[in-house]
C-alpha positions as a Markdown table, in Angstrom:
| # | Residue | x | y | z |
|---|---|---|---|---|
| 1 | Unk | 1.5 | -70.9 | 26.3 |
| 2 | Unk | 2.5 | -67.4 | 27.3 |
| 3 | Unk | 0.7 | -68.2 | 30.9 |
| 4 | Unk | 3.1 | -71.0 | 31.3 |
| 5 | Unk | 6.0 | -69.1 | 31.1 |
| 6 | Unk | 4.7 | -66.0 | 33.0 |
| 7 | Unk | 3.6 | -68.2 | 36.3 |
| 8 | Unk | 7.5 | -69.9 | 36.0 |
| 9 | Unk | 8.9 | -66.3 | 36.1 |
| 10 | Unk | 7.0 | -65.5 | 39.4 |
| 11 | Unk | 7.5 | -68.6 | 41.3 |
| 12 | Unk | 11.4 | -67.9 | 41.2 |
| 13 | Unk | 13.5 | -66.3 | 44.1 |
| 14 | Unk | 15.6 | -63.8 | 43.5 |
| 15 | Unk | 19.6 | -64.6 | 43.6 |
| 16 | Unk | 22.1 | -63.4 | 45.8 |
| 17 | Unk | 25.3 | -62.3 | 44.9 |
| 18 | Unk | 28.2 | -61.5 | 47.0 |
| 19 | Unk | 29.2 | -61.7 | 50.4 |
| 20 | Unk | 27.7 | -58.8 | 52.2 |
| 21 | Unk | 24.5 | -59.4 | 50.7 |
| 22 | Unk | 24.3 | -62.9 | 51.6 |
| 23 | Unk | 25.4 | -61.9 | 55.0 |
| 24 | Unk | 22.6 | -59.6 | 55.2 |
| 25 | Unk | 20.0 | -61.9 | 54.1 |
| 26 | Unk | 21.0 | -64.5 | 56.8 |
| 27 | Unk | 21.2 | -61.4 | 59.5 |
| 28 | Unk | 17.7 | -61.0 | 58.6 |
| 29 | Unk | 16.8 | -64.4 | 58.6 |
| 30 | Unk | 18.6 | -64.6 | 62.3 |
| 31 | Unk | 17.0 | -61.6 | 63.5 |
| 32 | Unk | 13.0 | -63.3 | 62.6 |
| 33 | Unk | 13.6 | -66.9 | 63.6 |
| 34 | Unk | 16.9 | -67.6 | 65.6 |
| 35 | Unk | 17.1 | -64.3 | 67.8 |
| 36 | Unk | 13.8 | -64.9 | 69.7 |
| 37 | Unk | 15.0 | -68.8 | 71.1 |
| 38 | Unk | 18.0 | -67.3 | 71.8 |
| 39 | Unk | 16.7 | -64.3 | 74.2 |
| 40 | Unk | 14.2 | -67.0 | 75.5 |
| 41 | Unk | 17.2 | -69.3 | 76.5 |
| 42 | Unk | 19.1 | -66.5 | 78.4 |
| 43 | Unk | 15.8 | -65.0 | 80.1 |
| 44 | Unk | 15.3 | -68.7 | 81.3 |
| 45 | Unk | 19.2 | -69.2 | 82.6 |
| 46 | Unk | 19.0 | -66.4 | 84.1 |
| 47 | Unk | 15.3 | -65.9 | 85.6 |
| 48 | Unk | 12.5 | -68.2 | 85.1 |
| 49 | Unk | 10.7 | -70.4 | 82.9 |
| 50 | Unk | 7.1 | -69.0 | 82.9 |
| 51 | Unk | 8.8 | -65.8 | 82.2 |
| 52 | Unk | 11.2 | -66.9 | 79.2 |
| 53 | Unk | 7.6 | -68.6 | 77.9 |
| 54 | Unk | 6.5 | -65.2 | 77.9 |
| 55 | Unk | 9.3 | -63.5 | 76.4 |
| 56 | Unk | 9.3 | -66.1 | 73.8 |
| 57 | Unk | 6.1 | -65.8 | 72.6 |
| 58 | Unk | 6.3 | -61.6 | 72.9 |
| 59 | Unk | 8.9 | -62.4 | 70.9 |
| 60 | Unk | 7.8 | -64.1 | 67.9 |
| 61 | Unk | 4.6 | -62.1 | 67.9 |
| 62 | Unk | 6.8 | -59.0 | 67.3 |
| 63 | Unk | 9.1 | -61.3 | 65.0 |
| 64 | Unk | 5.6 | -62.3 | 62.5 |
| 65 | Unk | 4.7 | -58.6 | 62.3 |
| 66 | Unk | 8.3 | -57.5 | 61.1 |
| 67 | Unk | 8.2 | -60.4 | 59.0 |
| 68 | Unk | 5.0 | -59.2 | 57.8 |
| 69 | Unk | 5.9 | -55.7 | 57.1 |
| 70 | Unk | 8.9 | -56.9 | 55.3 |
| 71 | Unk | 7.0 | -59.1 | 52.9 |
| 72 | Unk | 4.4 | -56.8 | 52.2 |
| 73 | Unk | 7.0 | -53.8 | 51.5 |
| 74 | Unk | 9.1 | -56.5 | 49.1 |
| 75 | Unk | 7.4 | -59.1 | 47.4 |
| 76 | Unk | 5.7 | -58.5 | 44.3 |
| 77 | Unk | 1.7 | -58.1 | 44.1 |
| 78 | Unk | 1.5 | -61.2 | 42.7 |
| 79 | Unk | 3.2 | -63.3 | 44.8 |
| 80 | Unk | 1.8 | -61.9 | 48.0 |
| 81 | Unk | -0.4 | -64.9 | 47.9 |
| 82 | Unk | 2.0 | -67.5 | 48.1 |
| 83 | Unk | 3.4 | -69.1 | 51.3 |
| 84 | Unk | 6.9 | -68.0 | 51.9 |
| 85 | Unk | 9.9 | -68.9 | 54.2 |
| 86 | Unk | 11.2 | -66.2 | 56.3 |
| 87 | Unk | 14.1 | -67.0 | 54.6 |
| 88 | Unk | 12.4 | -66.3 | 51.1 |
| 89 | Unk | 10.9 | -63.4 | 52.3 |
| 90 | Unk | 14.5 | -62.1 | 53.9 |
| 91 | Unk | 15.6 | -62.6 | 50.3 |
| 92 | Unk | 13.2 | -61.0 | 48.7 |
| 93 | Unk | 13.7 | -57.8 | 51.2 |
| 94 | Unk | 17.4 | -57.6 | 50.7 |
| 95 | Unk | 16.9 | -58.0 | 47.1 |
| 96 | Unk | 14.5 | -55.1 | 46.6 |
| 97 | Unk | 15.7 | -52.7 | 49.5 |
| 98 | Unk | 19.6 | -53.2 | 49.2 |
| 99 | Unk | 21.6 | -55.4 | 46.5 |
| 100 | Unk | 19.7 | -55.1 | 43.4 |
């Protein structure tokens, strides 16, 4: 039954506490998934839209391998497996790099 118990223990999250933490976790979390529409929207107001494509996909190319790096630097070895969220893996990172 140990195995149980062990698996339940790696499948959890880590939790967040306090304000600047949380607020770092969501900057994080901003800076993978929100930031690149955003810089696509602006570089299609105010050039084109073949060239905000292209941003936007520069973009979240440079946006997986952050993401990457972060998950690999911060989640556990055992857990490395597992499909995660950027926002999971944004926890994970703050939660092993800054509020412990």
């Amino acid at each position: 039954m140990k195995f149980f118990k062990d698996r339940d223990e790696i499948n959890m999250t880590p939790v967040i506490e306090g304000f600047k933490c949380k607020a770092l976790v969501f900057g994080v979390f901003f800076g993978l998934v929100i930031l690149p529409i955003l810089v696509g929207l602006y570089v299609w107001y105010a050039y084109d839209v073949i060239v905000a494509i292209g941003v936007v996909l520069f973009l979240y190319i440079a946006s997986s391998i952050v993401g990457s790096k972060l998950r690999l630097s911060s989640l556990p070895p055992q857990l490395r497996e597992r499909s995660l969220s950027s926002l999971e893996i944004a926890r994970w990172y703050v939660h092993q790099h800054h509020c412990f």
